[in-house]
C-alpha positions, 0 to 999 in steps of 0.5 A, a space after each residue: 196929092 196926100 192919101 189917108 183911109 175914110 174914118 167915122 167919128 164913133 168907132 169902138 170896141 164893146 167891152 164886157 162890164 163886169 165877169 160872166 158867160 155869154 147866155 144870148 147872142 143878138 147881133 153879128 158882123 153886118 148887122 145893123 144897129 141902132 142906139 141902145 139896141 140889145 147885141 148880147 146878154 149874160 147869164 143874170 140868173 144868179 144877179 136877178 134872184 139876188 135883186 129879188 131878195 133884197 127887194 123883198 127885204 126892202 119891202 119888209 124893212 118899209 112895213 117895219 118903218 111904218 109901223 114904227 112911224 105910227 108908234 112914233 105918233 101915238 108916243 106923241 099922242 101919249 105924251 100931249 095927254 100926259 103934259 096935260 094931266 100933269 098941268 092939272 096935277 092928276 099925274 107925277 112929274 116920274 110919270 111924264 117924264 117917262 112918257 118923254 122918255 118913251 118918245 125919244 126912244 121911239 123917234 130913235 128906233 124910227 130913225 134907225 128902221 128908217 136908215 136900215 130901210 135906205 141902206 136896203 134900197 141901195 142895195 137893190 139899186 147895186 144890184 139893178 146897176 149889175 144887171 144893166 151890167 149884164 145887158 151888152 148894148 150898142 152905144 151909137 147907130 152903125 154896124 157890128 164890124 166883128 164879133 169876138 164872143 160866142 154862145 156859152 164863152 166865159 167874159 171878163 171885165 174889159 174883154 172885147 165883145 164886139 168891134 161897132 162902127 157908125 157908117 157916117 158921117 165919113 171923113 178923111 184923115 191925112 198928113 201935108 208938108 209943112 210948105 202947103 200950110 199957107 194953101 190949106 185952109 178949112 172950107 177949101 174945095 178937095 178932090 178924093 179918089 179912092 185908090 182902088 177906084 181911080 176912075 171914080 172921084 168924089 168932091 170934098 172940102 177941108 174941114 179941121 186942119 191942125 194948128 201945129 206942124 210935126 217937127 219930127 216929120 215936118 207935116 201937119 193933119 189935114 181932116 176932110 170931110 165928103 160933100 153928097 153921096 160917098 157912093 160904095 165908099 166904106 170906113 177904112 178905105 184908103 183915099 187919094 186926095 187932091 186940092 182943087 185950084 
């Protein structure tokens, strides 16, 4: 006979992204959640104002690039027709050669709108990411086990919002002596009571068992896993467990 609690997989505590003040509550202990879903969300004003503004100097510097890429294009224009009319000696060798000029210039100022132009559509993407930062969301489908925030409360970066867990699938985590390694094997039939509820008793099976003993305590982990319904079971009852003959 071994005892351990009932553990999820996923089980986690939500923590703040970046500073701020909580503007929005949508979730508290017992609501159920889903992947992605909105729990809180700061105040974004400042962000979202901010976003705004390099978006429009985005769009401004991309009208100026195009603009510069149309120059580019006459320059090129400019410069055939000169390479001609010099073939034809109706213009001097200083007179094309400006014209070159002029296009090297010009394909210059184009390459330089056109990073000023890359630079501000990052700087929006920043922004955008920051944003997202201001959104709390649930990062797998369970329940919010505990809120530690409340309306107008100021956050910092890695403060704890809110404890989330998953709801299943269930397990039991437990130790066994070193002298029961060779009867524990994984797919080996269990029995698990919880022990609040001696009477009630759920069928089981050994799903990891660790491949090195402890020598400080000379025990090894067992992880079990239910097999059917759990019942009123929930993550963090303690279990009683017993291996079927």
């Amino acid at each position: 006979m071994a005892s351990g609690p009932i553990v999820v997989e996923n089980q986690l505590d939500v923590a703040a992204q970046r500073d701020g003040i909580i503007a929005e509550l949508h979730a508290d202990a017992g609501t159920q959640i889903h992947k992605g879903q909105l729990l809180a969300k700061l105040d974004d004003r400042q962000l979202t104002a901010d976003r705004d503004a390099a978006k429009n100097q985005a769009d401004s510097i991309e009208a100026d690039l195009k603009n510069w890429e149309a120059t580019v294009k006459m320059a090129q224009v400019d410069l055939d027709r000169s390479e001609k009319m010099f073939a034809e000696r109706l213009i001097t060798a200083s007179q094309l050669d400006h014209d070159r000029f002029k296009l090297t210039a010009t394909k210059y100022e184009f390459d330089r709108e056109g990073k000023n132009y890359q630079r501000a559509v990052d700087v929006v993407k920043s922004l955008n990411l920051e944003l997202e930062k201001t959104r709390v969301v649930a990062p797998f489908n369970g329940v919010v086990a505990r809120r530690y925030i409340h309306n107008g409360q100021r956050v910092a970066n890695g403060d704890r919002l809110f404890w989330v867990t998953a709801l299943g699938p269930m397990r039991v985590r437990f130790t066994v002596p070193e002298k029961f390694a060779k009867s524990i094997r994984r797919n080996a039939p269990l029995e698990m009571i919880p022990t609040d509820w001696p009477d009630e008793k759920h069928p089981g099976r050994v799903l990891l068992v660790s491949p090195v003993v402890d020598p400080a305590s000379g025990t090894f982990d067992v992880t079990a896993e239910f097999v059917g319904s759990t019942g009123g079971l929930k993550p963090g009852m303690v279990v009683n467990v017993r291996l079927k003959n």
